[in-house]
N, C-alpha and C positions, 0 to 999 in steps of 0.2 A: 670666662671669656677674656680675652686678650686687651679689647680693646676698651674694657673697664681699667685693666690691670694701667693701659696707655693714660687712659685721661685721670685716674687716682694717682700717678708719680710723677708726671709732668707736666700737668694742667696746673696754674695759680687756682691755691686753695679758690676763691672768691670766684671763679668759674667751674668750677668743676662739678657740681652740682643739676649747672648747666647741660654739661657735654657728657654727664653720665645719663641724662635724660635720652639724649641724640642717640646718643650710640643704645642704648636699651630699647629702641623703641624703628623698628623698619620704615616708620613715613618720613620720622624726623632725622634719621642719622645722616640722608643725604647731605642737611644743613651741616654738618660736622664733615662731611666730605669735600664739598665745595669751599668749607674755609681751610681748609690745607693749603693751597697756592700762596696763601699768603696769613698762616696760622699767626697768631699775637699772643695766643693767650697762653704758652708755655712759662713754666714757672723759671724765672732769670737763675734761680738756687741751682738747677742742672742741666744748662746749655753750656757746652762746652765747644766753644769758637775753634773751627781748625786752622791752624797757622800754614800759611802759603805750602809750607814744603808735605802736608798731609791731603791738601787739597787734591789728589788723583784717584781712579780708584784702587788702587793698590794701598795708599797711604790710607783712605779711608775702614777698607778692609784690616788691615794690621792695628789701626789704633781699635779697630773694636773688637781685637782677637785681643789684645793687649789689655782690654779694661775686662775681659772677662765673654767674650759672644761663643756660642758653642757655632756648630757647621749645621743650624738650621736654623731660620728666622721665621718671622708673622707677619703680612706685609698689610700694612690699611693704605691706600691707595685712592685719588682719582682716576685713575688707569682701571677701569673694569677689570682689565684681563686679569691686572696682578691682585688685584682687592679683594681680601680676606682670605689669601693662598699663604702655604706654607713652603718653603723652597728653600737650597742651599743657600748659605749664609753670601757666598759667591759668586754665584748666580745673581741672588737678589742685585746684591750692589753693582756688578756688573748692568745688569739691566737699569736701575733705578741713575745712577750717578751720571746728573748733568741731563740727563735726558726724560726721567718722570718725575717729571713736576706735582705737588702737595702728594707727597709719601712719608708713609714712616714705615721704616724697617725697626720691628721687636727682635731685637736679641737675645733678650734677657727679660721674661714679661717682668714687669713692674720696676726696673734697676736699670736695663739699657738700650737704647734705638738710634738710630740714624732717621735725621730729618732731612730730606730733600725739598724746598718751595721752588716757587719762581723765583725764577734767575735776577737780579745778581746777586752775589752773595748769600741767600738764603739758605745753606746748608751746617749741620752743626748736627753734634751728638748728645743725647740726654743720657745725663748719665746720675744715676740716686744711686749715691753711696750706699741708705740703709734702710730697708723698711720702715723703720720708725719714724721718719720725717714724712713720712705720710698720713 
């Protein structure tokens, strides 16, 4: 399941326990959905800040073809429509970017995603260099 692989690589150890409950379990994951808009408990080790000139989606797309995303992604989502869909990788962020708020786009399950929250600034890419810091 994808969105184990999500919260085992870039949940802080000390929550992850937590949010693997959520997500395992259909009454509670809602609570794991609804704190996307404004998620805290990503691990600071693999958020990777986009600098002004990456902020578009173009630039958002290329840094994640550049750290390794294939042309198909895993979308967890408060947006029903897109929540728990798999879609081109450009598609996704076309749709997602600026406009659906608490997403994560899996590019890479357990290694890389794009974070979308609420605005402002809340967007950034998780990126686990290696299985083993898991």
């Amino acid at each position: 399941m994808d969105e184990l692989d999500i919260v085992n690589a870039f949940v802080v150890p000390a929550k992850r326990e937590r949010y693997v409950g959520f997500v395992s379990s259909p009454k509670a994951r809602r609570k794991f959905i609804e704190a996307l808009y404004h998620f805290r408990d990503f691990d600071p080790a693999v958020i990777v800040e986009l600098p002004p000139s990456l902020e578009t989606r173009d630039g958002v797309l290329k840094e994640l073809q550049r750290r390794g995303a294939g042309h198909t992604c895993y979308i967890v989502s408060a947006d029903a429509e897109l929540d728990r869909t798999t879609s081109p990788l450009s598609d996704a962020v076309d749709r997602v970017f600026t406009l659906v708020e608490g997403t994560i786009i899996s590019c890479v399950a357990g290694r890389l995603a794009y974070y979308e929250g609420e605005a402002p600034r809340n967007r950034f890419i998780l990126h686990r260099k290696s299985r083993s810091a898991v």
